[in-house]
C-alpha positions as CSV (number, residue, x, y, z in Angstrom):
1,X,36.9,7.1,11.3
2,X,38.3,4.0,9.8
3,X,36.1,2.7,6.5
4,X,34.8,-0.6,5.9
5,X,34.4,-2.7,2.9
6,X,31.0,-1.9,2.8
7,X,31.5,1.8,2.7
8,X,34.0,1.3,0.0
9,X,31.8,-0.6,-2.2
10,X,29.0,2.1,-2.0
11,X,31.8,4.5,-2.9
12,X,32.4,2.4,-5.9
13,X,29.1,2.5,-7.0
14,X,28.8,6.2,-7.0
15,X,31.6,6.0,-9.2
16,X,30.2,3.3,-11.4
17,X,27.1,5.4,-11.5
18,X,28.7,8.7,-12.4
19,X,31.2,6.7,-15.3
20,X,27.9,5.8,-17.0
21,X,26.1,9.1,-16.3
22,X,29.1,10.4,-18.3
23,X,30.4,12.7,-15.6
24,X,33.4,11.1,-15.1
25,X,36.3,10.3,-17.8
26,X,37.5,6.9,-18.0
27,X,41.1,8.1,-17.1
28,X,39.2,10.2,-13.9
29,X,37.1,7.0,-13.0
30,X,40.1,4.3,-13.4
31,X,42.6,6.9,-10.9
32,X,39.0,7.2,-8.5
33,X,38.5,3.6,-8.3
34,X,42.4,2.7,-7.4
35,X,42.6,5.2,-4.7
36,X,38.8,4.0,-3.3
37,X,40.3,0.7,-2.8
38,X,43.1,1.5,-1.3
39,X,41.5,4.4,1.0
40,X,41.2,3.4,4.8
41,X,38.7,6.6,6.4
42,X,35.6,8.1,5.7
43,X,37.2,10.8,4.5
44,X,39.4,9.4,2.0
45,X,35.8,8.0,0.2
46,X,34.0,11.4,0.9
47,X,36.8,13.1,-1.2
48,X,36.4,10.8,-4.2
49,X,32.9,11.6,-4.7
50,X,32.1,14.8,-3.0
51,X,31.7,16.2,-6.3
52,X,29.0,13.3,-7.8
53,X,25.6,13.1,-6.9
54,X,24.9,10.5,-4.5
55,X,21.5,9.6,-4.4
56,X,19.5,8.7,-1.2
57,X,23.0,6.5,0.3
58,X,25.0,9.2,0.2
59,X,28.6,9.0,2.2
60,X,28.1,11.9,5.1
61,X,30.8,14.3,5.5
62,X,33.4,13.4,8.1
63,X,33.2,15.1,11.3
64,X,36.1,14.6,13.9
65,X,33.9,14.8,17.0
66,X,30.6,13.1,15.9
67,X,30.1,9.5,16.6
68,X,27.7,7.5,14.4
69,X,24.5,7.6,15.2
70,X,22.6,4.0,15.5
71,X,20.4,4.0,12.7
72,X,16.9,5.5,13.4
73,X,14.0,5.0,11.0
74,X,12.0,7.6,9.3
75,X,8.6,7.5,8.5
76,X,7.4,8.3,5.3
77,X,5.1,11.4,5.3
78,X,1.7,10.9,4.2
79,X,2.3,12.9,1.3
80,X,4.0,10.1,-0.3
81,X,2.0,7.2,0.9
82,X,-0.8,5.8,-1.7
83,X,-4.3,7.0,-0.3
84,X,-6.2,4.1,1.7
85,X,-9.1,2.3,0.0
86,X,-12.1,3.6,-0.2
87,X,-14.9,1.8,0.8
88,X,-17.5,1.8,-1.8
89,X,-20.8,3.8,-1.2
90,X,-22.6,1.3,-2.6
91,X,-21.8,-1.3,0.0
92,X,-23.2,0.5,3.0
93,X,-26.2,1.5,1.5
94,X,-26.5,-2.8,1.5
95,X,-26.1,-3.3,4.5
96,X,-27.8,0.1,6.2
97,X,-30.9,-1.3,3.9
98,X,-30.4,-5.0,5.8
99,X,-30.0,-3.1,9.2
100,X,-33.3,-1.5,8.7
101,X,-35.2,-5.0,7.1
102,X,-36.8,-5.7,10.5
103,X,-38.5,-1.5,10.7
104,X,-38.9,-1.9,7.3
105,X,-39.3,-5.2,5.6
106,X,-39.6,-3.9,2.2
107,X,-35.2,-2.7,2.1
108,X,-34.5,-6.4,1.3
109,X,-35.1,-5.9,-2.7
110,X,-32.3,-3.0,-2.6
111,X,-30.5,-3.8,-0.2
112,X,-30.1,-7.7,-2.6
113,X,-29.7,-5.1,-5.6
114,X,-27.0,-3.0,-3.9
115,X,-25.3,-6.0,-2.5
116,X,-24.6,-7.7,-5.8
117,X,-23.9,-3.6,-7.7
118,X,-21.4,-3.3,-4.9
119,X,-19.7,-6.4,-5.2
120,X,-19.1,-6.0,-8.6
121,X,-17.2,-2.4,-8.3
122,X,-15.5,-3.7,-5.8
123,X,-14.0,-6.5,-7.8
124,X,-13.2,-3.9,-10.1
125,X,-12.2,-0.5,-8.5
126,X,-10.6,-2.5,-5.2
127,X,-12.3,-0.4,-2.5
128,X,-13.4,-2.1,0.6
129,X,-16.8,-3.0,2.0
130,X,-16.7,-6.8,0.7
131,X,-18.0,-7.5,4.0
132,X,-20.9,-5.6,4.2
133,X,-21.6,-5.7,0.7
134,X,-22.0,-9.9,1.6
135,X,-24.0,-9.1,5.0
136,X,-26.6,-6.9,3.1
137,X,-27.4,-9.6,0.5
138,X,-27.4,-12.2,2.9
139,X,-30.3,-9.9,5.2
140,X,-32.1,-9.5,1.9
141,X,-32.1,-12.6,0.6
142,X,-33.4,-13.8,4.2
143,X,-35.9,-12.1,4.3
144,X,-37.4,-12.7,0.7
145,X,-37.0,-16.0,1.2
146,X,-38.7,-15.8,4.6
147,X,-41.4,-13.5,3.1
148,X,-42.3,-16.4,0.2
149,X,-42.6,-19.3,2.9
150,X,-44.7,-17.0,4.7
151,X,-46.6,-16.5,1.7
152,X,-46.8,-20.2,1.0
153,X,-47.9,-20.9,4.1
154,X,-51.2,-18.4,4.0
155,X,-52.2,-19.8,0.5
156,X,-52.1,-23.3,2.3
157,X,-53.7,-22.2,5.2
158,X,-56.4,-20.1,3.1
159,X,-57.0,-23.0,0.6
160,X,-57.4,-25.5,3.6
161,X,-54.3,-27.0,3.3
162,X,-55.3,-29.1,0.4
């Protein structure tokens, strides 16, 4: 198969790389680089650098009867992918303590504390549970603040509003 300039310039660079890796002499790489440019097939290129390593473009061995292939991509195994975020621990106790404000009116104070400790990691460490870090300080701080007016309120009512 013929070669294009493309091909020929990848060649050129696994020359280039094995020149300054040392494995090549600079009569070796001058006589490689001439014939690379003037080489017209696959096979031409694959002989000038069958014997370097080629890294992850390497030039595939010529085969008569195979066709190229369209190019297909690959995923990347989850081996090599970073782990996903956590979500901080912290942050869903907040909000399970909002959830459970109206059974139990007394998770607002954690789940305000919570809220605010689990804001903080998360600004640090860069897990997730932002939102429901926000959602339990927002129930908590609702409902103390609902709790004083209705503290206020009996005072006023129990002193005769005067």
């Amino acid at each position: 198969m013929r070669a294009s300039n493309a091909d020929r310039e990848r060649t050129i660079d696994v020359l280039k790389a094995g020149y300054a890796e040392g494995r090549l002499g600079h009569a070796e790489y001058e006589q490689r680089m001439g014939r690379a440019h003037q080489a017209q097939t696959y096979g031409e290129l694959h002989a000038l650098v069958a014997d370097l390593p080629q890294g992850p473009m390497a030039v595939p061995p010529p085969s008569p009867q195979q066709y190229p292939q369209p190019y297909q991509a690959v995923a990347v195994p989850r081996t090599f992918l970073p782990p996903p975020p956590r979500t901080n621990n912290s942050a869903v106790g907040a909000l399970i303590c909002g959830v459970l404000i109206p059974f139990y009116g007394l998770t607002a104070v954690p789940a305000v504390i919570l809220g605010h400790k689990a804001r903080a990691e998360i600004r640090r460490t860069g897990e997730k549970g932002d939102g429901m870090a926000m959602a339990g300080i927002v129930l908590g701080w609702l409902t103390i603040g609902l709790g004083a007016l209705a503290v206020v309120a009996l005072v006023m009512l129990g002193t005769g509003g005067a």
